[in-house]
N, C-alpha and C positions, 0 to 999 in steps of 0.2 A: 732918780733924784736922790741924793744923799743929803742925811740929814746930820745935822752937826753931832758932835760924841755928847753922850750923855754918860758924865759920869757913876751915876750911880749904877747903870745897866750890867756891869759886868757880874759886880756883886748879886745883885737881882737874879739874876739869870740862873748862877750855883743855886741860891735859895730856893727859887723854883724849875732843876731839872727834870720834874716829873712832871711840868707841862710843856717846857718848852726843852727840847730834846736837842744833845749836840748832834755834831755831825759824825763822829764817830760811835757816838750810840744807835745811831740810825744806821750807820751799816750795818751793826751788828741786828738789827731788829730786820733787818732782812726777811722777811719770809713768817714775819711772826706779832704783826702789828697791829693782829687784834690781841694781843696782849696786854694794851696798855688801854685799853677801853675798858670802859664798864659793860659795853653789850659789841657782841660781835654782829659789823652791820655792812653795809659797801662803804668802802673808803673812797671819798673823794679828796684832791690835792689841789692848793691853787698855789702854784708857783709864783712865788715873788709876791709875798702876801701884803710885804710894805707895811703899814701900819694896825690892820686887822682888821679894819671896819667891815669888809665882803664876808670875810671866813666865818669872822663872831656872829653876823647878821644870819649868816645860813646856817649857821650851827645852832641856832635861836629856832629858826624858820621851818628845819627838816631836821629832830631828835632823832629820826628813823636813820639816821646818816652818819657816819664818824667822820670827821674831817681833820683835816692834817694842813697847816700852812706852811711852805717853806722861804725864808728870809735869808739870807748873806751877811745884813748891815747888822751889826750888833745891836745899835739902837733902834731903829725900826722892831728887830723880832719883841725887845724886850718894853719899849710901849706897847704892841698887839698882846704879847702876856699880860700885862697888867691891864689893859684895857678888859681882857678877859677876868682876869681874877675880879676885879672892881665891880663888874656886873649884879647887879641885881639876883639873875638866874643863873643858879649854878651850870656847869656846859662841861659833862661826863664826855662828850661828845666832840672834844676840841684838842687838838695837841700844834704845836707847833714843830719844824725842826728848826735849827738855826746851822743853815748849811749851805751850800752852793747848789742850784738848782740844777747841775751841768748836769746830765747823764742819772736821772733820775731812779734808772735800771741798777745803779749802784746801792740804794737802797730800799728798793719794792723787788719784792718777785712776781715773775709773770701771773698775770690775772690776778695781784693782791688791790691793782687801783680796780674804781670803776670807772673814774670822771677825772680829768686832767682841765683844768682853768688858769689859763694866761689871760691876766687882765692888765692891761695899760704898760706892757711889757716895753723897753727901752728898746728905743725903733735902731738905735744902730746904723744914720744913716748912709754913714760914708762906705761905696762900693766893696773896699777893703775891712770893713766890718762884719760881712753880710754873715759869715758863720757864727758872729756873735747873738745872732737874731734868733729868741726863741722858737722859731716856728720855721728856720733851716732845717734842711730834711735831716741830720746827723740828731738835731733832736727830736722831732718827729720819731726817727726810728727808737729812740729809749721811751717815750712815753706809748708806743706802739707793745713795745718789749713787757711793761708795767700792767697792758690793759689787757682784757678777755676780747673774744673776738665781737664786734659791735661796741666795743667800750669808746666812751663819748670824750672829745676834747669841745669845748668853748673857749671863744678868744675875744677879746674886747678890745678897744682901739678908738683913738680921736686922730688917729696919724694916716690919712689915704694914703701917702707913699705905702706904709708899711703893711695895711689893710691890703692893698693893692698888690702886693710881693706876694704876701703871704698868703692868699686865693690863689696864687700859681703856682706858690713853693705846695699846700696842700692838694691840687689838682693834678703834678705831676710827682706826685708822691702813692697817687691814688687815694687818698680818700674820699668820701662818701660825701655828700653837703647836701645835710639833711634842712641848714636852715640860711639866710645870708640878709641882716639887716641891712640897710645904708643909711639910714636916720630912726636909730632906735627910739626913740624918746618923742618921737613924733609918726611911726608908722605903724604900730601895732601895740595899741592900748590894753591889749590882754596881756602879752608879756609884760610891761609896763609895772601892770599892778603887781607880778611877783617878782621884779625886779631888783635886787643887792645892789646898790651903790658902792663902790669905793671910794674912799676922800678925795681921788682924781676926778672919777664920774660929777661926782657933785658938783665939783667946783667948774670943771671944762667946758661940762655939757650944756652952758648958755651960751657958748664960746664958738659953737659948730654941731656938728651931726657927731653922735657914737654909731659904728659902727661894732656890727660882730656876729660873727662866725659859730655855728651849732653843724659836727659832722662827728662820722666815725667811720675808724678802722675796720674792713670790714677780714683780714685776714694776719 
């Protein structure tokens, strides 16, 4: 979903490049992104972070963590920055990039991620789409590229067509499927309670079942 241009965001965004990071600084940080932490920690990413509600929430939830959110939309990355700066508690622990999510192996080196999270990712449904889909194996193989061996991806979803791909695209890709909800928010009241909403999640989730996917890489 695109959100309309916010003027002010471009400016915003120079103001603060030390939290929300371009794309070509992020290549360049390749291999070196506990650098821009205050504590060197596992770095988790959630691709397509959208408006920041998941990221800032987990970066609140697990200080033990550094987190990285990647956005595309100009105005989307630079609400989820100020949403962060805004905060009450300061979050050492939060960077954003403002990049394309393509080929993530373009700016992490191997075993620099721990946790890769696609959440509410744009299901792409038309047949002729289908490389467009974050969870087609061409990407799988970059976030494979990024993670150590056992290193975790989560996926989230109100889309069963796309829920329903991407158990296959993962299964004959090889991985692992350590967990497989089909109605989260009604089947297991313990994940529940440490559960990160997204603005999607919140709003969908009276709407149907969320699904989602907890596996890893195991080579």
């Amino acid at each position: 979903m695109r959100l309309r241009r916010k003027a002010w965001a471009a400016d915003w965004l120079v103001a603060h490049n030390e939290l929300v990071i371009t794309q070509d600084k992020a290549v360049a940080l390749k291999g070196q992104w506990q650098s821009v932490f205050a504590k060197d920690q596992p770095i988790y990413i959630e691709i397509g972070t959208g408006k920041g509600q998941f990221i800032i929430g987990m970066a609140k939830q697990y200080p033990e963590v550094n987190f990285i959110g990647m956005e595309i939309q100009e105005g989307a990355v630079a609400v989820a920055g100020r949403k962060a700066v805004d905060d009450i508690a300061p979050l050492p622990n939060l960077k954003f990039i403002y990049g394309d999510g393509a080929g993530v192996d373009t700016y992490f080196a191997p075993s620099e991620v721990s946790k890769v999270y696609l959440n509410f990712s744009d299901p792409w449904p038309k047949t002729g789409h289908e490389k467009r889909r974050l969870t087609y194996k061409s990407f799988l193989k970059s976030y494979q590229n990024v993670l150590p061996v056992d290193g975790e991806l989560e996926f989230k979803t109100d889309n069963r067509k796309l829920f329903e791909y991407s158990l296959g695209s993962f299964a004959n890709y090889g991985l692992t499927f350590d967990k497989v909800w089909l109605d989260m928010h009604n089947e297991d009241p313990e994940n529940l309670a440490i559960n990160i909403e997204t603005e999607y999640e919140q709003k969908f989730k009276v709407k149907g079942p969320i699904y989602k996917f907890l596996g890893h890489f195991t080579d």
